[in-house]
C-alpha positions in Angstrom: 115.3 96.7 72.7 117.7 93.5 72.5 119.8 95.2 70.0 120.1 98.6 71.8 120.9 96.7 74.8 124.0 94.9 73.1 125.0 98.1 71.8 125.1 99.8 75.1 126.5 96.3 76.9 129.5 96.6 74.1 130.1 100.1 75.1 130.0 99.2 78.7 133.4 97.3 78.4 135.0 100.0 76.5 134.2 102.6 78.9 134.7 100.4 82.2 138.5 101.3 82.1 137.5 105.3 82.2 135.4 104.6 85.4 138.0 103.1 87.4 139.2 105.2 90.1 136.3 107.1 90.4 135.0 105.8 94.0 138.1 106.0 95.3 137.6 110.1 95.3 134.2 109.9 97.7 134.0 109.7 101.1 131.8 108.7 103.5 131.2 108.6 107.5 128.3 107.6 109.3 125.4 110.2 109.6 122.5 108.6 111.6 122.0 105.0 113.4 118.5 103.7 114.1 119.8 102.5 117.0 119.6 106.1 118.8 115.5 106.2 117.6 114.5 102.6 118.3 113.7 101.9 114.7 115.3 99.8 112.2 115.3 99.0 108.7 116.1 102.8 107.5 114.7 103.4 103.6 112.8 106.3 102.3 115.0 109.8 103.5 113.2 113.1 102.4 114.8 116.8 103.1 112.9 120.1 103.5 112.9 123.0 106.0 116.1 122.5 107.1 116.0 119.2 108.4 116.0 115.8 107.3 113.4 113.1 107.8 113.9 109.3 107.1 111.6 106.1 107.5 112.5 103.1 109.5 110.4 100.3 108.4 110.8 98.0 111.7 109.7 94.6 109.7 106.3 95.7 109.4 103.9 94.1 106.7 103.3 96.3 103.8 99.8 94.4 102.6 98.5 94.2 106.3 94.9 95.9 107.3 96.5 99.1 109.1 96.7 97.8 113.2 97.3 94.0 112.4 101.0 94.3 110.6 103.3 96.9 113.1 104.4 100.4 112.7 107.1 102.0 110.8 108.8 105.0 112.7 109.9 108.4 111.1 112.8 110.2 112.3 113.5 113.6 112.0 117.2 114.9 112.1 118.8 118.2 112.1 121.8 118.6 109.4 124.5 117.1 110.9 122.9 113.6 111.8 121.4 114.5 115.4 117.7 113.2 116.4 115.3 116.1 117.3 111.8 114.1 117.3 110.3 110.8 116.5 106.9 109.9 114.6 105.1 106.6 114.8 103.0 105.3 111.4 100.7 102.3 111.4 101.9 100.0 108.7 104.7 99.5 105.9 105.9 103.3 104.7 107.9 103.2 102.2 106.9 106.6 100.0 107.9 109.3 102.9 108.2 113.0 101.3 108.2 117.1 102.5 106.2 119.1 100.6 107.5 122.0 100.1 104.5 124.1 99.8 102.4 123.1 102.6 105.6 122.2 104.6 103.5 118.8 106.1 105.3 115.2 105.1 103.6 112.8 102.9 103.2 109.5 104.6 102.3 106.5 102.2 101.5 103.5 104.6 101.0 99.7 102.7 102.6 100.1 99.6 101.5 96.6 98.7 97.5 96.5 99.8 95.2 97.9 102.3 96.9 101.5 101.7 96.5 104.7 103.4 98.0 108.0 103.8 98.7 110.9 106.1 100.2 114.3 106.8 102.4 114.8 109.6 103.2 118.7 110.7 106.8 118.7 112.0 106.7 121.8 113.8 103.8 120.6 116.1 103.5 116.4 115.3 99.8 117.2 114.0 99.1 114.6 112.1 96.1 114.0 109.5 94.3 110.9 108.2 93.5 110.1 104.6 91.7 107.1 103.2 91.2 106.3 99.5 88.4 105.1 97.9 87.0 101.9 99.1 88.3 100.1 95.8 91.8 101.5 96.8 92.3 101.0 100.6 90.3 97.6 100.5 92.9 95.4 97.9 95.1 93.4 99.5 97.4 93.5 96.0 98.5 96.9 95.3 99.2 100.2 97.2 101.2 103.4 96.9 105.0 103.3 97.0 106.3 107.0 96.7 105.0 110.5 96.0 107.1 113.8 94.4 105.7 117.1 93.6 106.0 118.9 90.7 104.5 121.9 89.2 102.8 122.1 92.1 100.8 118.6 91.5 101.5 115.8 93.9 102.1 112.6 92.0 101.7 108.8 93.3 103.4 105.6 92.2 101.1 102.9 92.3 102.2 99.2 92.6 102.1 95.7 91.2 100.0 96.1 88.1 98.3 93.2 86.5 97.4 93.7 83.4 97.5 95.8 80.6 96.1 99.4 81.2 96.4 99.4 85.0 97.7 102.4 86.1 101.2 103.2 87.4 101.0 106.7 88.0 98.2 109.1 89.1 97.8 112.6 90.3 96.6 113.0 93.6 94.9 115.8 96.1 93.8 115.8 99.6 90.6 116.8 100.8 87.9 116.2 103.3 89.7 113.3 104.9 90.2 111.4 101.3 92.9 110.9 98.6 91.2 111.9 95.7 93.1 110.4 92.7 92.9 112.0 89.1 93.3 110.7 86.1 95.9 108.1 85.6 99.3 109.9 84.0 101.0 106.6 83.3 100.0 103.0 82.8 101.5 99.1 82.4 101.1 98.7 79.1 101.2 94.5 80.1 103.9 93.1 77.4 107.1 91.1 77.9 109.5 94.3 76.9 107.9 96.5 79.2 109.9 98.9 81.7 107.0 99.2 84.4 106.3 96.1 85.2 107.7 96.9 89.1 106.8 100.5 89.7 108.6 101.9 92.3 110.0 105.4 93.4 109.4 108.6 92.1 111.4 111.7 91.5 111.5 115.0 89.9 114.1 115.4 86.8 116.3 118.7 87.3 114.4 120.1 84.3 110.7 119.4 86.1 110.0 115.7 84.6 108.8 112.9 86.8 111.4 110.3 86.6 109.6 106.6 87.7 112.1 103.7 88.6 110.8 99.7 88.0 113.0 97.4 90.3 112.6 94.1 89.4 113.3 95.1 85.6 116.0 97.8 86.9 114.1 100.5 84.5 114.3 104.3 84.8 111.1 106.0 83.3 111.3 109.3 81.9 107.5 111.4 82.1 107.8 114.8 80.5 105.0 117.3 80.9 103.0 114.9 83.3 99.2 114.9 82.7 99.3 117.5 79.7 98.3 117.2 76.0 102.3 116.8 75.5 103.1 114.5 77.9 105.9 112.0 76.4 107.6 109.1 78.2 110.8 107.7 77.8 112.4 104.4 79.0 115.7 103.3 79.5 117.1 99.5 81.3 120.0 99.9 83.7 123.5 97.9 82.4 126.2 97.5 84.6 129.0 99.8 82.9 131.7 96.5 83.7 129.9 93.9 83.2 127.4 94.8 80.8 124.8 92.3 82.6 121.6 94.3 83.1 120.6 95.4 86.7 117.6 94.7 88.8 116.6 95.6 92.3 116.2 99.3 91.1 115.6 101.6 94.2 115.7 104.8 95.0 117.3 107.4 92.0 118.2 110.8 92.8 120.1 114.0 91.5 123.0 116.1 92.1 122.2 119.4 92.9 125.7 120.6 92.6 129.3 119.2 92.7 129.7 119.6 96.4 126.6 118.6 98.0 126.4 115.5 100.1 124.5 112.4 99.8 122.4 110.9 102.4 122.1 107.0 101.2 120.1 104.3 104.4 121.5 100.9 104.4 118.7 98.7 105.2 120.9 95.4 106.3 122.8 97.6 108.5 120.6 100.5 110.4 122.5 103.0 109.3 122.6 106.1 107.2 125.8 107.5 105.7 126.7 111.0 104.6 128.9 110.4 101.0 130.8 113.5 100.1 132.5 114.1 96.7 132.9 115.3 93.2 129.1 114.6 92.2 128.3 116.0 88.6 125.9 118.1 89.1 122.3 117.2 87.6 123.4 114.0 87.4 121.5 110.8 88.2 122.6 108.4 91.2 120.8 105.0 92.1 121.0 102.5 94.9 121.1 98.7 93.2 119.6 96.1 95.2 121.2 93.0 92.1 124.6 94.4 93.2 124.0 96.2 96.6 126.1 99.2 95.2 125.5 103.2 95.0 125.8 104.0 91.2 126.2 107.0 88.9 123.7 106.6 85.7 123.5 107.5 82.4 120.0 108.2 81.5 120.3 108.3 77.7 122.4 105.0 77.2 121.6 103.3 80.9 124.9 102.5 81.7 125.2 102.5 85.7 128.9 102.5 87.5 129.8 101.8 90.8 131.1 104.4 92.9 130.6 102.7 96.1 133.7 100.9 96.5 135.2 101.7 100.1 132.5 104.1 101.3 130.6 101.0 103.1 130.7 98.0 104.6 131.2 95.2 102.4 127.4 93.8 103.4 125.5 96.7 103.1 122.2 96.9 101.0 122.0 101.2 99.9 118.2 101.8 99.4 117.1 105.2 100.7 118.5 108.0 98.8 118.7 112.1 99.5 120.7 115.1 98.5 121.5 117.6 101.0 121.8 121.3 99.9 125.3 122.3 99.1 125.4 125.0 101.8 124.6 122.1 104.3 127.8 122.6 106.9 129.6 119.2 107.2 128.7 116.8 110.3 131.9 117.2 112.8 132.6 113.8 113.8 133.4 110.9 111.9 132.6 107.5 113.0 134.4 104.3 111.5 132.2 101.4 110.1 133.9 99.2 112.4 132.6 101.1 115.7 128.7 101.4 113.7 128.9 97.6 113.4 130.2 96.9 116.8 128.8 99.0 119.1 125.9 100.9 117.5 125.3 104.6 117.9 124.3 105.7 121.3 122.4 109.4 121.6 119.5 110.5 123.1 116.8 112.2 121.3 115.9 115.8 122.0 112.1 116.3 121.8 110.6 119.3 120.8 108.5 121.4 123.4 105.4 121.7 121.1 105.4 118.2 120.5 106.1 117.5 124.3 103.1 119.6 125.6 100.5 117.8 123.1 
């Protein structure tokens, strides 16, 4: 692993000089404030049925017994960055994702300990509890951090593993008020050179993978044919494509459904969300850094990771949350300078839905 990182960290300095310039061709204007929901804190963003949903933690503890550590609240937005309804969760949620077969979000509360889950219809707010086992929503050490679907199987990340053979990954199903949890599709495998010591978000691969990242070891995890008799897993460390130091604070990686699709990316420090337009390669892998608070393109096969967020934001913001909207997305129609966000906030009022309204 030491000598395939030298390699790559060589590399990184010989290809820094054909990066430069690259940020300088994306754009970006401001495409939601928390300010105009009440929330703040904006991380997990999720996209489905034609609007776009994002999490505002709001400081709340995520390893408090649910009712004893705040409330995260989920906002759900139309296209072009306006708020059409609010939800309320009990506890840390971190893991927020649309299922695009049911058409209900996944909401992971506690991603740290005392975890629970539940469904939220946005069409009508109906939302519906989900415990897991007693072993699970009773440890004050580990919870669930983020969920992706694929194949039609609904996949879990589960933190802070221990020791050797705890599991990082599990398949999941709801039922009869529980979280029923199958058999474990990934585990720590406890040694000093391993790439899941942190695990963190999930994500689906453009050719149907589950792609895992690790933050504090800045890891990308590769899981081909999840759960199956030819399951394989690949790992990769992230390298800063100037430097060559290697990255931590991995966060949320995403990918590029086309070359002209917009980018959806929450700054935590700022309570804001940002819209970045540009030349995206499509199918390609983008990260938000929390060792250099930057947006980065990555290379999955060598882990080289460049910057392309000079000038899109302001220089203390911390890019966590990630989401690609469709290409055929319209664009929003007004653009709002960084200095205004940071100054004076974004007023709005929120338009509530009728069905939720009469409930």
């Amino acid at each position: 692993m030491k000598t395939a990182r030298a390699l790559v960290a060589g590399a990184a300095l010989l290809l820094a000089s054909a990066h430069a310039g690259q940020a300088q061709s994306f754009t970006s204007t401001l495409f939601a404030s928390g300010s105009a929901v009440s929330g703040t804190q904006p991380d997990s963003i999720t996209i489905g049925g034609g609007h776009v949903f994002a999490e505002y933690g709001n400081g709340a503890i995520s390893n408090a017994p649910l009712g004893t550590g705040g409330s995260s609240t989920i906002a759900e937005y139309d296209t072009s960055g306006n708020a059409v309804a609010t939800f309320s969760a009990l506890g840390s949620v971190d893991g927020l994702r649309y299922n695009p077969q049911t058409n209900l979000l996944w909401v992971l509360q506690n991603q740290d300990g005392f975890p629970a889950l539940e469904t939220i219809d946005p069409t009508n707010g109906l939302t519906t509890k989900y415990a897991y086992s007693n072993a699970v929503s009773t440890s004050s050490a580990r919870g669930f951090d983020d969920v992706t679907f694929v194949g039609g199987n609904a996949y879990l990340s589960y933190t802070n593993p221990a020791a050797a053979g705890d599991a990082v990954i599990y398949s999941a199903t709801l039922a009869n008020g529980m979280v029923n949890l199958g058999s474990p599709v990934l585990a720590y495998d406890g040694t000093a050179s391993t790439t899941l010591n942190d695990p963190d978000s999930l994500d689906q691969t453009p050719n149907g993978s589950l792609l895992q990242t690790s933050g504090d070891d800045g890891a990308l995890t590769t899981v081909s044919n999840p759960g199956t008799a030819k399951q394989t897993v690949t790992s990769v460390s992230l390298i800063d494509s100037v430097t060559g130091k290697n990255l931590s604070g991995l966060d949320d990686t995403v990918f590029a459904p086309s070359a002209n699709s917009s980018l959806l990316v929450a700054d935590t420090k700022n309570n804001a969300i940002y819209k970045v337009t540009g030349p995206f390669t499509p199918g390609g892998a983008y990260s938000s850094i929390g060792s250099t608070n930057t947006l980065d393109s990555v290379d999955l096969t060598t882990g080289l990771a460049t910057s392309i967020s000079s000038g899109l934001f302001p220089s203390n913001a911390s890019p966590h949350g990630l989401g690609f909207l469709p290409a055929a997305v319209p664009e929003a129609s007004t653009t709002v300078s960084f200095g205004l966000l940071l100054c004076f906030g974004l007023g709005g009022v929120i338009a509530k839905k009728k069905a939720r309204l009469s409930s």
